[in-house]
Steps between C-alpha positions, in 0.01 A plus 500: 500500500368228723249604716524206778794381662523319735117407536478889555370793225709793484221692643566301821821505479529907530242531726720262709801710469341863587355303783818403615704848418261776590412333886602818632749770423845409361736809521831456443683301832155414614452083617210529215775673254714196558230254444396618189925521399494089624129418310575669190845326484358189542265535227755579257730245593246265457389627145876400391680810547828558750471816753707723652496772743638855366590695833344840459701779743439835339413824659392350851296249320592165576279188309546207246443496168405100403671458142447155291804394299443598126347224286723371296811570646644651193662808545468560079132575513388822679279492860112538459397559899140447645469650806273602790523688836438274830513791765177652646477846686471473876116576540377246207520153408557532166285238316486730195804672548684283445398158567299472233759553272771275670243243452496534146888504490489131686247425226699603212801310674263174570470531111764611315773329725411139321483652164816670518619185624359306228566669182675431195510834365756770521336761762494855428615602837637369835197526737521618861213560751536724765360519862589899569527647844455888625315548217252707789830677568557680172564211273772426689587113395395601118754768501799267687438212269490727196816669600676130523415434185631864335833382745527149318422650189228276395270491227156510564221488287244640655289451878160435616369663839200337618336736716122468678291259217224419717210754524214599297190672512206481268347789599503804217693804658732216728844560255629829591774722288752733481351860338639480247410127414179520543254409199791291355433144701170348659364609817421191585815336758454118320789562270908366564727777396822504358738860510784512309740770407561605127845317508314191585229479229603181313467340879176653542396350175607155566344529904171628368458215170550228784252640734274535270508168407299396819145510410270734780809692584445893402873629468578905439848631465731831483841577400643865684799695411809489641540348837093547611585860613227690384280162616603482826294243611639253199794478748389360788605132465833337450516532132602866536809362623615364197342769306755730689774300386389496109362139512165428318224401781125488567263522791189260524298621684106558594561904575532469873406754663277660175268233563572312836373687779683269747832600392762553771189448749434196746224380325722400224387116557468161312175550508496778289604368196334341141719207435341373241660851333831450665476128339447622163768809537767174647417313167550830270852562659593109476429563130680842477812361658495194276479733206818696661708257594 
């Protein structure tokens, strides 16, 4: 992918948009909620793709999921969806969780939306991206858009949830782990990860190859039976939803809370972030998409 656009690097470019998202908190109904909704569908729009607003009224919970229009519009070839959280708890502005990852989704829109565009060849798959709301709730805009689809009865390849990429720590002893993982991945948090479960291996396989393609970029993966039960932890994004449903589906992710201790906290700031990691993990999912789609 290009680097520049614009007269700007990518680097810039995402340390622009966490700037812009994680000013302060964004829960759901919040004026900073509805900024983000407004910036993020401005981006995409821009990058080529049409928008729309997906009401979200279940349970008490009332949000917006932002949905592009599948590229192409060709209702033969099954939907591949990209997707990201934009909500923030109450008490923390979010720049790793999530704003770090909608800024790679804008990213992956800036480049793929030309391509897709542009292309001669017969895609693999319709391509969505997918701004999710409530996601702080209980996956709350993952789950409604995933039970529209099972509604409409259509086919869908597989889904990407983008969740915290922007955090590392070089320090040996900074990546924690689960018991029970321990010994089996680095303990150092410099690493993206990518958790899959066992019906979604032959995703995993083509998500990993791309990210790995990106020189400097340490990538470690995991596939866990069933539906991440006996994982618990592997659930904690959006891609459970679909997992729920029997779709294939990934988290990327840089382990949250295993290795960032500003989780969930107010100190969850721009500031506290290695872009030059979240560049590299932007460029890794451009190429895993491309591969996908």
């Amino acid at each position: 992918m290009n680097p520049t656009a614009n007269g700007s690097s990518l680097e810039d470019r995402l340390r622009r948009h966490v700037a812009t998202l994680a000013g302060e908190p964004r829960p759901a109904g919040s004026p900073a909620h509805r900024h983000a909704a407004s910036y993020i569908r401005r981006h995409l729009e821009q990058a080529g793709f049409t928008v729309t607003n997906h009401a979200v009224d279940e349970a008490g919970f009332v949000g917006h999921n932002l949905l592009t229009t599948p590229i192409p519009e060709r209702a033969e070839f099954p939907l591949f969806i990209v997707a990201a959280h934009y909500d923030s708890i109450s008490g923390s502005p979010g720049a790793d969780d999530n704003a770090s990852a909608v800024a790679a989704l804008l990213e992956v829109a800036a480049v793929l939306g030309p391509e897709l565009d542009s292309t001669e060849r017969t895609p693999r798959c319709r391509l969505q991206l997918a701004a999710y709301d409530l996601e702080e709730s209980g996956l709350v805009g993952s789950f409604v858009h995933c039970r529209e689809l099972g509604q409409a009865r259509t086919p869908v390849r597989g889904m990407i949830s983008l969740e915290m990429l922007g955090y590392t720590d070089s320090r040996p002893g900074s990546q924690r782990l689960p018991p029970h993982l321990a010994g089996l991945y680095p303990d150092v948090g410099n690493f993206i990860g990518v958790c899959a479960n066992e019906d979604s291996r032959g995703l995993l396989a083509t998500v990993v190859e791309g990210l790995k393609t990106v020189r400097g970029l340490p990538v470690e993966h995991i596939a866990v039976p069933g539906t991440g039960e006996l994982l618990y932890e592997t659930r904690l994004s959006d891609h459970s939803s679909f997992w729920d449903r029997g779709y294939q589906a990934l988290m990327i992710t840089d382990t949250s809370f295993f290795r960032n201790p500003h989780y969930h906290q107010p100190t969850d700031t721009p500031d506290t972030l290695d872009y030059g990691f979240l560049t590299k993990v932007t460029m890794g999912v451009c190429e895993a998409v491309r591969r996908l789609v």
